[in-house]
Backbone and ligand atoms as CSV (ligand in chain L), in Angstrom:
chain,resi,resn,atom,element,x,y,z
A,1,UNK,N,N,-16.091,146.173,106.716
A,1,UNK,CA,C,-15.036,145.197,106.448
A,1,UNK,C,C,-14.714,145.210,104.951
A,2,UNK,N,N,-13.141,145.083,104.382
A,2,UNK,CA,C,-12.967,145.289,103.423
A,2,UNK,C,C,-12.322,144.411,102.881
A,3,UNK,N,N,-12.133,143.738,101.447
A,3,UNK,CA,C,-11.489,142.702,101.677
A,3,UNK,C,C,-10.103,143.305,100.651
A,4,UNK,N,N,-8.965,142.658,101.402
A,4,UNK,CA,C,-7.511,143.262,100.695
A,4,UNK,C,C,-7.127,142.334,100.108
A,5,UNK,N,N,-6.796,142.034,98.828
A,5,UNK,CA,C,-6.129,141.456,97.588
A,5,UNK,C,C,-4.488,141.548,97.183
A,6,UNK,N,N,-3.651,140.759,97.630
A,6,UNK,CA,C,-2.117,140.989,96.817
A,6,UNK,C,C,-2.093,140.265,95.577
A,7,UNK,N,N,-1.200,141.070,94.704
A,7,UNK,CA,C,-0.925,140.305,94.007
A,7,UNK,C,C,0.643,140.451,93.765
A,8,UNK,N,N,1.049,139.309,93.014
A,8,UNK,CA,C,3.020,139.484,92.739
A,8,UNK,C,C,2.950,139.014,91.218
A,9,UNK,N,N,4.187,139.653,91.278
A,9,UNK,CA,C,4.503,139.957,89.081
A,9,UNK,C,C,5.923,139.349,89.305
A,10,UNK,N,N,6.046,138.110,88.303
A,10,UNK,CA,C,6.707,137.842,88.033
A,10,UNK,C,C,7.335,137.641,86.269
A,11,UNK,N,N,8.587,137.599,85.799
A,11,UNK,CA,C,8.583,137.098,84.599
A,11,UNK,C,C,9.225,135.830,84.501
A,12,UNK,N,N,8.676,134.746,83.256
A,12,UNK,CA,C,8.501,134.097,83.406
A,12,UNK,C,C,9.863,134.034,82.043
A,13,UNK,N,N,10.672,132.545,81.895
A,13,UNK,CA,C,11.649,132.660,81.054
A,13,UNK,C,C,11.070,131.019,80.646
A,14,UNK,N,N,11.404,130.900,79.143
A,14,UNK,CA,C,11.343,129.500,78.673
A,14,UNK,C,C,11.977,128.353,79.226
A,15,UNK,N,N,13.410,129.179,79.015
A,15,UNK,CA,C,14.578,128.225,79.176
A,15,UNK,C,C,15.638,129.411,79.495
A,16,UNK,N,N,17.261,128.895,79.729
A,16,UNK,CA,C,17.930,129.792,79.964
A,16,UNK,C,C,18.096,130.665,78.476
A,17,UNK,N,N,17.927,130.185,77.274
A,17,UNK,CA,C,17.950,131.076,75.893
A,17,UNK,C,C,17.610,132.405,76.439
A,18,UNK,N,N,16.828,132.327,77.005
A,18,UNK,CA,C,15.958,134.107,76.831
A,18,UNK,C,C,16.877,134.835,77.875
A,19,UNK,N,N,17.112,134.193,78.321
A,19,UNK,CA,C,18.014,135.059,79.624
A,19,UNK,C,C,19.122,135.778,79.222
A,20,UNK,N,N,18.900,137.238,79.846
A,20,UNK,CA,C,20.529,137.745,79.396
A,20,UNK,C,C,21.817,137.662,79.578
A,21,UNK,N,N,23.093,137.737,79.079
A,21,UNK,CA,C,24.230,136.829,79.071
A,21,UNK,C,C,24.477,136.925,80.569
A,22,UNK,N,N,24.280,138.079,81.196
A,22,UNK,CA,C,24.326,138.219,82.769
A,22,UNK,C,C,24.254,136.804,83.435
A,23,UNK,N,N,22.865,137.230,83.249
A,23,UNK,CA,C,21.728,136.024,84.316
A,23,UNK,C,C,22.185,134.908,83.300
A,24,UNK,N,N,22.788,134.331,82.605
A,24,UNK,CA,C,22.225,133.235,81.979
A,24,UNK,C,C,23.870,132.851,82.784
A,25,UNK,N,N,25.284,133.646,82.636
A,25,UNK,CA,C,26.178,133.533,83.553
A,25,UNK,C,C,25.909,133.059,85.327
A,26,UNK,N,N,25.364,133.893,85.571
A,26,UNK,CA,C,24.625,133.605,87.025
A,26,UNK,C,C,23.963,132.137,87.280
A,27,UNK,N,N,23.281,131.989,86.371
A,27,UNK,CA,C,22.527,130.789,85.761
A,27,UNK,C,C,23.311,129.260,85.868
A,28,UNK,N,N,24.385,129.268,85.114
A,28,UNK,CA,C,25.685,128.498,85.375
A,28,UNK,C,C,26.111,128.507,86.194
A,29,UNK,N,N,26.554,129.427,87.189
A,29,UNK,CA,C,26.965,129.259,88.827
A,29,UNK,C,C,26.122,128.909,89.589
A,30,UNK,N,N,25.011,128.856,89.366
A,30,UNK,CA,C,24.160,128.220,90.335
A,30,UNK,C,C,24.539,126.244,90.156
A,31,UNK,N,N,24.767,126.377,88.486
A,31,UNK,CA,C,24.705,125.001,88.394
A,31,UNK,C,C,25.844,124.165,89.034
A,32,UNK,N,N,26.759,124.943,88.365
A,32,UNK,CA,C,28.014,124.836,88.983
A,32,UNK,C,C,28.078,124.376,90.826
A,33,UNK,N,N,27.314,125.330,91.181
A,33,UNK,CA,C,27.316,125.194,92.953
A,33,UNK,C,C,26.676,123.915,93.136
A,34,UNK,N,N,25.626,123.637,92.262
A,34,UNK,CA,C,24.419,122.397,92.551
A,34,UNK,C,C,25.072,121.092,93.025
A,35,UNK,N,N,26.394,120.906,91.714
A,35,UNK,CA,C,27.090,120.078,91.271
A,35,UNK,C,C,27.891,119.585,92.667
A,36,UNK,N,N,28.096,120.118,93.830
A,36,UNK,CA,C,28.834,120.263,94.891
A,36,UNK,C,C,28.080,120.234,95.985
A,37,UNK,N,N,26.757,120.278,96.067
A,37,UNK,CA,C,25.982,120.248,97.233
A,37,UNK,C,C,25.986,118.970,97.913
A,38,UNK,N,N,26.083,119.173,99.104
A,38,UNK,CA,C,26.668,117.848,100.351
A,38,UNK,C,C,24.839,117.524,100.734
A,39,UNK,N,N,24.417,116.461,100.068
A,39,UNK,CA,C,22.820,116.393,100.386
A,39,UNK,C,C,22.394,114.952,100.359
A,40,UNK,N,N,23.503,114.201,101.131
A,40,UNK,CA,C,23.266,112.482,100.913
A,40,UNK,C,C,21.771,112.324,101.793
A,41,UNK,N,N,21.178,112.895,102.169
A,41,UNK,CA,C,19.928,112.088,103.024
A,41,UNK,C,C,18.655,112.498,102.373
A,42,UNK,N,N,18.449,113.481,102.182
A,42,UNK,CA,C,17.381,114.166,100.842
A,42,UNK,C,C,17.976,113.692,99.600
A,43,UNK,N,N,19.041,113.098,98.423
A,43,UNK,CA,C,19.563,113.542,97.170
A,43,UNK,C,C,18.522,114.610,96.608
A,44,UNK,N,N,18.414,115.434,97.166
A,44,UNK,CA,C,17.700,116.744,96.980
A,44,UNK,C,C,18.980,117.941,96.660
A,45,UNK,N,N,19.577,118.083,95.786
A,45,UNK,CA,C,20.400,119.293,95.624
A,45,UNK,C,C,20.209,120.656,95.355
A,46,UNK,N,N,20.741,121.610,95.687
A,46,UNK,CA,C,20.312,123.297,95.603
A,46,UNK,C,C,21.613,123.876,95.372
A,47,UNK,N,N,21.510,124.585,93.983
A,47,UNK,CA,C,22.343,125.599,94.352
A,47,UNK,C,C,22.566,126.751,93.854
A,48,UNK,N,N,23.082,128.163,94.457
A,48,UNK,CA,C,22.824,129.156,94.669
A,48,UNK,C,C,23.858,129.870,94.030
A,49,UNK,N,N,23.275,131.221,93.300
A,49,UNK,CA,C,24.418,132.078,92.801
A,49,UNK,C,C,24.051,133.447,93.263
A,50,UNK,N,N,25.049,134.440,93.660
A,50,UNK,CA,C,24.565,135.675,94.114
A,50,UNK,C,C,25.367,136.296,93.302
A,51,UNK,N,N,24.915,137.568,92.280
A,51,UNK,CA,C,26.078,138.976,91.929
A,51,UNK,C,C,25.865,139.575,92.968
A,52,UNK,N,N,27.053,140.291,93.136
A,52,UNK,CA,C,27.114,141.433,94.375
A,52,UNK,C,C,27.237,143.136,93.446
A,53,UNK,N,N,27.110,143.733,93.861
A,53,UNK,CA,C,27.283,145.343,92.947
A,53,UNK,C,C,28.818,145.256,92.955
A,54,UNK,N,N,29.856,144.520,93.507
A,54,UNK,CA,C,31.391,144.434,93.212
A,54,UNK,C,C,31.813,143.698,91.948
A,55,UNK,N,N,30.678,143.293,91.418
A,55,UNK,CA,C,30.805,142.462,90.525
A,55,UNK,C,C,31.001,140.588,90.676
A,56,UNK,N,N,31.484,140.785,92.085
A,56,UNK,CA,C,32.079,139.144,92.498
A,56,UNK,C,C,30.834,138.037,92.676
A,57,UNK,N,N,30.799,136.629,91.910
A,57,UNK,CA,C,29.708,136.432,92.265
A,57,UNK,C,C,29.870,135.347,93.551
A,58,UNK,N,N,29.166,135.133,94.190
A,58,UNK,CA,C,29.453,134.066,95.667
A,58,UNK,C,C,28.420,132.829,94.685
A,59,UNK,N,N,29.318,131.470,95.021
A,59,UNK,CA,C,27.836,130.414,95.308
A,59,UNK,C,C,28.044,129.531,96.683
A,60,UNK,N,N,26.930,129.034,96.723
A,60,UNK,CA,C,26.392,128.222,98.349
A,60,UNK,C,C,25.882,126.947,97.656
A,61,UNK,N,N,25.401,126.339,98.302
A,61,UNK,CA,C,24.884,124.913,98.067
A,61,UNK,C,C,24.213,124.012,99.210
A,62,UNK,N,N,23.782,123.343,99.690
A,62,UNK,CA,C,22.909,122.780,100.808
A,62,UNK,C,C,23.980,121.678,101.149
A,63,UNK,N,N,23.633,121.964,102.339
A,63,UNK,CA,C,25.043,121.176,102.744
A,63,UNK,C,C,24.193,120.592,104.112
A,64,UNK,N,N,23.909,119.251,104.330
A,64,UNK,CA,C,23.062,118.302,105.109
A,64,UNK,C,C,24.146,117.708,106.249
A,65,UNK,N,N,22.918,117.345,107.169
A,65,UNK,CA,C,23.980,116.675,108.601
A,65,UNK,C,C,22.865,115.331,108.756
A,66,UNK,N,N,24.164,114.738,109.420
A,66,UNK,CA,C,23.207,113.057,110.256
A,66,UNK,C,C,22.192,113.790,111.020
A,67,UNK,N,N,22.224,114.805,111.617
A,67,UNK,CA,C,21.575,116.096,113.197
A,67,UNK,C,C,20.634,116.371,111.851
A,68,UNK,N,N,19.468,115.604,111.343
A,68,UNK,CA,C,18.980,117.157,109.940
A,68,UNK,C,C,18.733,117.983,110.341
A,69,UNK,N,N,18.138,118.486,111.624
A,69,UNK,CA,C,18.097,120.245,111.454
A,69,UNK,C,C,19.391,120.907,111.387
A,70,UNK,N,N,20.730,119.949,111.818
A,70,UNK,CA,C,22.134,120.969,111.839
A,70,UNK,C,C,22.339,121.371,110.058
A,71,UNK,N,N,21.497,120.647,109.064
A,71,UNK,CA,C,21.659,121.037,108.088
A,71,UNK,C,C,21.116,122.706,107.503
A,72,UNK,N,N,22.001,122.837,106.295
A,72,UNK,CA,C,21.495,124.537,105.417
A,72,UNK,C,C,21.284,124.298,104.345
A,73,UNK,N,N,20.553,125.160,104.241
A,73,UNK,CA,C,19.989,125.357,102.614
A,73,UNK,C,C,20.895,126.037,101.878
A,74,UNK,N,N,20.911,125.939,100.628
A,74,UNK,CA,C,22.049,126.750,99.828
A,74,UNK,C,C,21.689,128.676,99.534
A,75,UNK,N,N,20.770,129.104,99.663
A,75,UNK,CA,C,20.564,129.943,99.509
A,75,UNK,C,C,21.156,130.945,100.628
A,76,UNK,N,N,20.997,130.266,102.037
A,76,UNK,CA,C,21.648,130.591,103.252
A,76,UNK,C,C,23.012,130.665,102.887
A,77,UNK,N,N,23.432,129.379,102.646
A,77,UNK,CA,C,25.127,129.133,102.545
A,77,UNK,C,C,25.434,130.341,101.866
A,78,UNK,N,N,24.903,130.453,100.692
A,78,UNK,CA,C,25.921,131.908,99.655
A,78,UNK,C,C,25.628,133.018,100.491
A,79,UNK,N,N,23.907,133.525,100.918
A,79,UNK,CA,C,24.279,135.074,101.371
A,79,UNK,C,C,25.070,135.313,102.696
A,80,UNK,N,N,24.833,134.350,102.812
A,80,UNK,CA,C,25.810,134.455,104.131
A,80,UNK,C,C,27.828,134.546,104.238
A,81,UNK,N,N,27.751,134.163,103.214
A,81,UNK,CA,C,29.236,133.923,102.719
A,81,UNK,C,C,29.763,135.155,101.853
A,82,UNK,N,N,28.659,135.905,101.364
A,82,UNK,CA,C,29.011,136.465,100.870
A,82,UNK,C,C,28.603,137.903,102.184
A,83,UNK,N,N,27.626,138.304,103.080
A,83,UNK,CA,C,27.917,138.516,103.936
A,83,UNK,C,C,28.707,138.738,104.595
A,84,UNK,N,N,29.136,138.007,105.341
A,84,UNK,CA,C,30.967,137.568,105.740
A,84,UNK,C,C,31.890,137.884,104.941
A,85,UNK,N,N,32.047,137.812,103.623
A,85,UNK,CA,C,33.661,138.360,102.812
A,85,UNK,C,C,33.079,139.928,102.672
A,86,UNK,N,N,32.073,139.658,102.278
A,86,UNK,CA,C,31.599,141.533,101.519
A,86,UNK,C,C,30.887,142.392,102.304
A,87,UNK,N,N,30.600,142.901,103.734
A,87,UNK,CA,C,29.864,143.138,103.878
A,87,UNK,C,C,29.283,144.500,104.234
A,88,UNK,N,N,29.771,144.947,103.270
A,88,UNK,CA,C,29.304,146.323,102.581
A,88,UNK,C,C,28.557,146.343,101.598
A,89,UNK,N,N,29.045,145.292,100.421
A,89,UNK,CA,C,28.307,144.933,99.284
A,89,UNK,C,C,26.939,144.661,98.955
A,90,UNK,N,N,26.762,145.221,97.822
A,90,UNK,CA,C,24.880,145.031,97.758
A,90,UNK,C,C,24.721,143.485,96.989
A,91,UNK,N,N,23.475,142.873,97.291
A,91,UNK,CA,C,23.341,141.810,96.380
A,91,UNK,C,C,22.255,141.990,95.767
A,92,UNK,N,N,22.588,141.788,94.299
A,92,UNK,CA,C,22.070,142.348,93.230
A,92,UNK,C,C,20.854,141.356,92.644
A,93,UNK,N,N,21.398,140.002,92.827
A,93,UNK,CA,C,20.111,139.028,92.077
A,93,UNK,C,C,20.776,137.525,93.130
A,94,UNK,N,N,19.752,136.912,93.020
A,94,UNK,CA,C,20.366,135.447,93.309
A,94,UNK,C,C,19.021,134.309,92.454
A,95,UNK,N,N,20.273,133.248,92.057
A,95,UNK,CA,C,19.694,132.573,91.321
A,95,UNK,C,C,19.671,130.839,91.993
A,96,UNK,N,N,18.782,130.397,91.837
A,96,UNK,CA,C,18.437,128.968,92.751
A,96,UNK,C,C,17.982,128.068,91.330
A,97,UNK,N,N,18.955,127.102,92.070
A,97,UNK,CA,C,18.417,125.660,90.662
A,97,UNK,C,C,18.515,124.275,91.457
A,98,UNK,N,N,17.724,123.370,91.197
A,98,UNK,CA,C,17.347,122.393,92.040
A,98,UNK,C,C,17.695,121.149,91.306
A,99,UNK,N,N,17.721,120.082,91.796
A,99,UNK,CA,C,17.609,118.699,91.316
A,99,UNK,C,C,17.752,117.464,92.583
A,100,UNK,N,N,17.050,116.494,91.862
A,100,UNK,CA,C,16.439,115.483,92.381
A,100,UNK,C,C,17.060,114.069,91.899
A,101,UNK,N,N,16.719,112.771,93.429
A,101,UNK,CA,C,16.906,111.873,92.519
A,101,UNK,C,C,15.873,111.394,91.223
A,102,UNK,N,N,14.517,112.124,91.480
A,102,UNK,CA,C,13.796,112.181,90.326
A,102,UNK,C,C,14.406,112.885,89.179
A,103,UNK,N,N,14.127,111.937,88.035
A,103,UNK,CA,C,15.046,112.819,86.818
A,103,UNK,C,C,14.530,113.925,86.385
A,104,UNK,N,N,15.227,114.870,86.093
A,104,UNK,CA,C,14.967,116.322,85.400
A,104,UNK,C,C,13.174,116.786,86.189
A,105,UNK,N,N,13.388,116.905,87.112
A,105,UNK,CA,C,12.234,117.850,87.648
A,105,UNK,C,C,11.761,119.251,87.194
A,106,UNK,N,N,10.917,119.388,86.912
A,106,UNK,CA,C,10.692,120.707,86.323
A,106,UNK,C,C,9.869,121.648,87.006
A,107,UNK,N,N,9.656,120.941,88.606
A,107,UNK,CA,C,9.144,121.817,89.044
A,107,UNK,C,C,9.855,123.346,89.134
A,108,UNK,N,N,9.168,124.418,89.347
A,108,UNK,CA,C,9.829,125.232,90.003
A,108,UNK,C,C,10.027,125.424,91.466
A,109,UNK,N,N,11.291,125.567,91.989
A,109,UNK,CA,C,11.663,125.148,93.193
A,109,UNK,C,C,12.325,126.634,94.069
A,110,UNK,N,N,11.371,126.993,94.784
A,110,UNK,CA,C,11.355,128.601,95.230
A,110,UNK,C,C,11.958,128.528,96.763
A,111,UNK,N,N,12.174,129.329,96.813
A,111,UNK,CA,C,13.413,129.326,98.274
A,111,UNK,C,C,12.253,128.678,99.314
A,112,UNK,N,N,12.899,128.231,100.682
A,112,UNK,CA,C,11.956,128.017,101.526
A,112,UNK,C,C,11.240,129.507,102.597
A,113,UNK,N,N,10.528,129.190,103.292
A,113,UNK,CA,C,10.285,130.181,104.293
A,113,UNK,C,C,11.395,131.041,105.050
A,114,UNK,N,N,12.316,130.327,106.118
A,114,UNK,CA,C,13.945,130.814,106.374
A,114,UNK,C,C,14.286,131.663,105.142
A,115,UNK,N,N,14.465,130.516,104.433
A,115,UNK,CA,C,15.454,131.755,103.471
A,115,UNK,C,C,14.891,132.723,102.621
A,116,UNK,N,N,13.616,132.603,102.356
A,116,UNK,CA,C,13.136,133.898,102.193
A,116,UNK,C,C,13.067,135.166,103.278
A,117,UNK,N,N,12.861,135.089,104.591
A,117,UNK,CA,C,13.175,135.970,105.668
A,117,UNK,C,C,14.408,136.123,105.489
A,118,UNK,N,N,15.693,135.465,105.330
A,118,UNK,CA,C,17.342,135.757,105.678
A,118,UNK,C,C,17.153,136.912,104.167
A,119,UNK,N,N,16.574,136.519,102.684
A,119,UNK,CA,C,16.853,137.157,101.454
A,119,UNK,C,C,16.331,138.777,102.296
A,120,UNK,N,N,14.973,138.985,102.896
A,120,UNK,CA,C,14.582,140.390,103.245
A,120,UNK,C,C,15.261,140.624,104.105
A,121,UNK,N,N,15.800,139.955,105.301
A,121,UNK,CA,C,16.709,140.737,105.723
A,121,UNK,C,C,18.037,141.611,104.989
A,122,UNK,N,N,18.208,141.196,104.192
A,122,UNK,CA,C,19.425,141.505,103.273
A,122,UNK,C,C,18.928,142.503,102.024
A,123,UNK,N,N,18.122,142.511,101.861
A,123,UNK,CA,C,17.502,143.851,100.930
A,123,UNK,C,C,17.002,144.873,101.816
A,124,UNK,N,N,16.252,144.609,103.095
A,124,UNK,CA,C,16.368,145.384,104.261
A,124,UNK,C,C,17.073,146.839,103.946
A,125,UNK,N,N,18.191,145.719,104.246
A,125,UNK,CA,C,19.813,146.244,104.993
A,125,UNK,C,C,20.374,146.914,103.963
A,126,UNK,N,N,20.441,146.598,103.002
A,126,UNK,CA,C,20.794,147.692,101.972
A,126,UNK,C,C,20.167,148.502,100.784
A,127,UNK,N,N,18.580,148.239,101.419
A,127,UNK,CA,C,17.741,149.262,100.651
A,127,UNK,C,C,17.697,149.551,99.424
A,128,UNK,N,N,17.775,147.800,99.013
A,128,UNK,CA,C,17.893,147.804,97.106
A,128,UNK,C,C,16.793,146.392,97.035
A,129,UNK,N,N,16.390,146.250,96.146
A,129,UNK,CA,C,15.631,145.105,95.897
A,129,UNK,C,C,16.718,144.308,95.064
A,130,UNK,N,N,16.586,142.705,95.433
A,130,UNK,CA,C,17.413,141.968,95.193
A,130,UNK,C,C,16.189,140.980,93.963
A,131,UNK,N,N,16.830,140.942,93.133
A,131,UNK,CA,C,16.052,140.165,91.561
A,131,UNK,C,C,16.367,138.274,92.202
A,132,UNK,N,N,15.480,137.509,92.297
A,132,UNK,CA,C,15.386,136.219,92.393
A,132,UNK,C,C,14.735,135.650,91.589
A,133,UNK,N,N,15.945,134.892,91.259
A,133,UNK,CA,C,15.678,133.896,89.883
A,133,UNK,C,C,15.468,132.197,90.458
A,134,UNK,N,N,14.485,131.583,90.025
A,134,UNK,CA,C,14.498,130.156,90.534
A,134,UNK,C,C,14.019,129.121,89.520
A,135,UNK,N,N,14.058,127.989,89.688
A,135,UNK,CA,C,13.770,127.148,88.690
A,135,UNK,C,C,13.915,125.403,89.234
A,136,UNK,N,N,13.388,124.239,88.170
A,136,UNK,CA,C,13.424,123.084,88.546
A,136,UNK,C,C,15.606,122.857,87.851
A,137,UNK,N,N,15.139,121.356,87.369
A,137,UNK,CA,C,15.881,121.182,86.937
A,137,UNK,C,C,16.277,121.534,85.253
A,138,UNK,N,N,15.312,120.995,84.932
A,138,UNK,CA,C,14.947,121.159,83.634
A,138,UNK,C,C,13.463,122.435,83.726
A,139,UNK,N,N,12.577,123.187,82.285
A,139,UNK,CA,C,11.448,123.571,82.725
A,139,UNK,C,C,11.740,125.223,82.382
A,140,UNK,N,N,10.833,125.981,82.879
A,140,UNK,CA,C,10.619,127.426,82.989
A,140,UNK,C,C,11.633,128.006,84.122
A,141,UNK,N,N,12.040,129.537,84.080
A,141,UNK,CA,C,12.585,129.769,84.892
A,141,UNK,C,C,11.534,131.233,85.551
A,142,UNK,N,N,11.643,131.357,87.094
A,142,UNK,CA,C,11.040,132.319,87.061
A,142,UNK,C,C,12.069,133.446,87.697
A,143,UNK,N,N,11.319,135.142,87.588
A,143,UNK,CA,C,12.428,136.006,87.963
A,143,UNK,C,C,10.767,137.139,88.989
A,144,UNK,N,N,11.398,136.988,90.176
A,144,UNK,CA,C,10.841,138.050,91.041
A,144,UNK,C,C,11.594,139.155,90.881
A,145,UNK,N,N,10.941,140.821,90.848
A,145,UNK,CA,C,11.647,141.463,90.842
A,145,UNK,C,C,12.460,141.997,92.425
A,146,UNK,N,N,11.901,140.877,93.226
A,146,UNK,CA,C,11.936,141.697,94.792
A,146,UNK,C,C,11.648,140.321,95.616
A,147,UNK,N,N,11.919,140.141,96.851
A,147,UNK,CA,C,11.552,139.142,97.712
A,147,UNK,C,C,10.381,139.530,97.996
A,148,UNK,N,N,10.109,141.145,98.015
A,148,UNK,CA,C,8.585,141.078,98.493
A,148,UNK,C,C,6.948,140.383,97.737
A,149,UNK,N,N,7.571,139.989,96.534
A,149,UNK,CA,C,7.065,139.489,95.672
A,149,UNK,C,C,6.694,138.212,96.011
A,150,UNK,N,N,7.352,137.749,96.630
A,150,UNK,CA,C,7.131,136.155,97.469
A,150,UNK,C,C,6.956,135.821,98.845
A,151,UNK,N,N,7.588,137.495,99.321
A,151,UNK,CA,C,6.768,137.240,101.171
A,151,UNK,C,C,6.013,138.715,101.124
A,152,UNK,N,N,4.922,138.988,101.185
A,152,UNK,CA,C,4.225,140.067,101.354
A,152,UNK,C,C,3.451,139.952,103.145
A,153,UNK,N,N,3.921,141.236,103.539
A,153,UNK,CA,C,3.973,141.701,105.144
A,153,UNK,C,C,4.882,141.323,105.664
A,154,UNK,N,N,6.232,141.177,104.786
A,154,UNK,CA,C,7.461,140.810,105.449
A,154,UNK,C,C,7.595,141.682,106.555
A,155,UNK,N,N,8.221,141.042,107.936
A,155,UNK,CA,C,8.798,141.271,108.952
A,155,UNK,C,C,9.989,141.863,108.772
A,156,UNK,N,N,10.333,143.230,109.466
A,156,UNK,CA,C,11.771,143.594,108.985
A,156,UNK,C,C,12.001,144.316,110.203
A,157,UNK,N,N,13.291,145.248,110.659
A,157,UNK,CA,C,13.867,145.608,111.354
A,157,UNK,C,C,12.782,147.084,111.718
A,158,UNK,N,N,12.030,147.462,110.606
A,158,UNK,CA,C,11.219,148.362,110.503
A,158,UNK,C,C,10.614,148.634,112.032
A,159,UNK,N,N,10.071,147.314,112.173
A,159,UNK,CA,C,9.006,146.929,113.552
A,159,UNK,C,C,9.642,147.488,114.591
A,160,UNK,N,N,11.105,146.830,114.794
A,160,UNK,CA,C,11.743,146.754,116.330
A,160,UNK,C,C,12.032,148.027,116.992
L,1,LIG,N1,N,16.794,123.198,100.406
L,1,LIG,C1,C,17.514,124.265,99.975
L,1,LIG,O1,O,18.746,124.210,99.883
L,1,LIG,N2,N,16.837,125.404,99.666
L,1,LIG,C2,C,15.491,125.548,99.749
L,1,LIG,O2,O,14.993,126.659,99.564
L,1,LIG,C3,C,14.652,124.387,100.021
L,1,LIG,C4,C,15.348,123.201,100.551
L,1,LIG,C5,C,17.518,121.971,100.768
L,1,LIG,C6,C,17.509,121.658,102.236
L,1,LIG,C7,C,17.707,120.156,102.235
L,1,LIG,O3,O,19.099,119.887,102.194
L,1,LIG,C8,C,17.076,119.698,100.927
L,1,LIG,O4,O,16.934,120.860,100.121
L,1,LIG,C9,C,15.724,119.028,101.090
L,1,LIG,O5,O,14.866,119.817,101.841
């Protein structure tokens, strides 16, 4: 019996300063999206920025129901949207920023389970690793270079 060890590499950012004008752009559309998220029963807001290799960037946002499971997460909302308009297009990074009715949270706030499976399906499918950026409100930001970085023995189409 042997025992197997993962580990995941991430980099870690202060603030958006360090970020490059790219991502720190990306960075702002997430906020931008946050600003718009439909989340009256949690005031839990999310929101999401994707570049695509077209250059276009999509955002999503969590968008809640009276039904809560009829509710989505924002990370869903964008790839999926962007899915649907592009879907040839590669997605290049996506960036997630959170807030609370607690003020300036600093947790870091990392996709859920779902949407980490929907992110590998979608790097899957176009056989690029997709860069995920996440963060609180305020706080550190972090950057995976890969979803596999955050689901290791991902399930993929590989299996079926
Ligand atoms: N939420 C997201 O939008 N993304 C996540 O990865 C975690 C949770 C939303 C769903 C719900 O509207 C609220 O945050 C509280 O769970």
């Amino acid at each position: 019996m042997n025992e197997l060890k993962i580990t995941s590499k991430f980099t870690v950012y202060n603030n958006n300063s360090e970020l490059s004008k790219q991502d720190n752009e990306l960075f702002i559309k997430a906020i931008e999206a946050r600003s718009k998220a439909y989340a009256p029963y949690s005031q839990f807001s999310v929101g999401a920025s994707l570049l695509l290799n077209n250059g276009t960037i999509i955002q999503g946002n969590n968008q809640e129901n009276a039904a809560y499971p009829s509710g989505m997460c924002a990370e869903r909302v964008a790839i999926w949207s962007a899915a649907s308009q592009y879907p040839d297009a590669k997605i290049l990074k996506i960036f997630i920023v959170a807030n609370s009715s607690t003020p300036n949270i600093d947790k870091l706030v990392s996709p859920c389970g779902a949407c980490r499976q929907t992110i590998a399906e979608y790097e899957f499918k176009q056989s690029k690793n997709i860069e995920i950026f996440f963060s609180g409100e305020t706080g550190k930001i972090i950057k995976a270079n890969s979803l596999k970085e955050l689901l290791p023995f991902t399930f993929d189409n590989s299996f079926l």
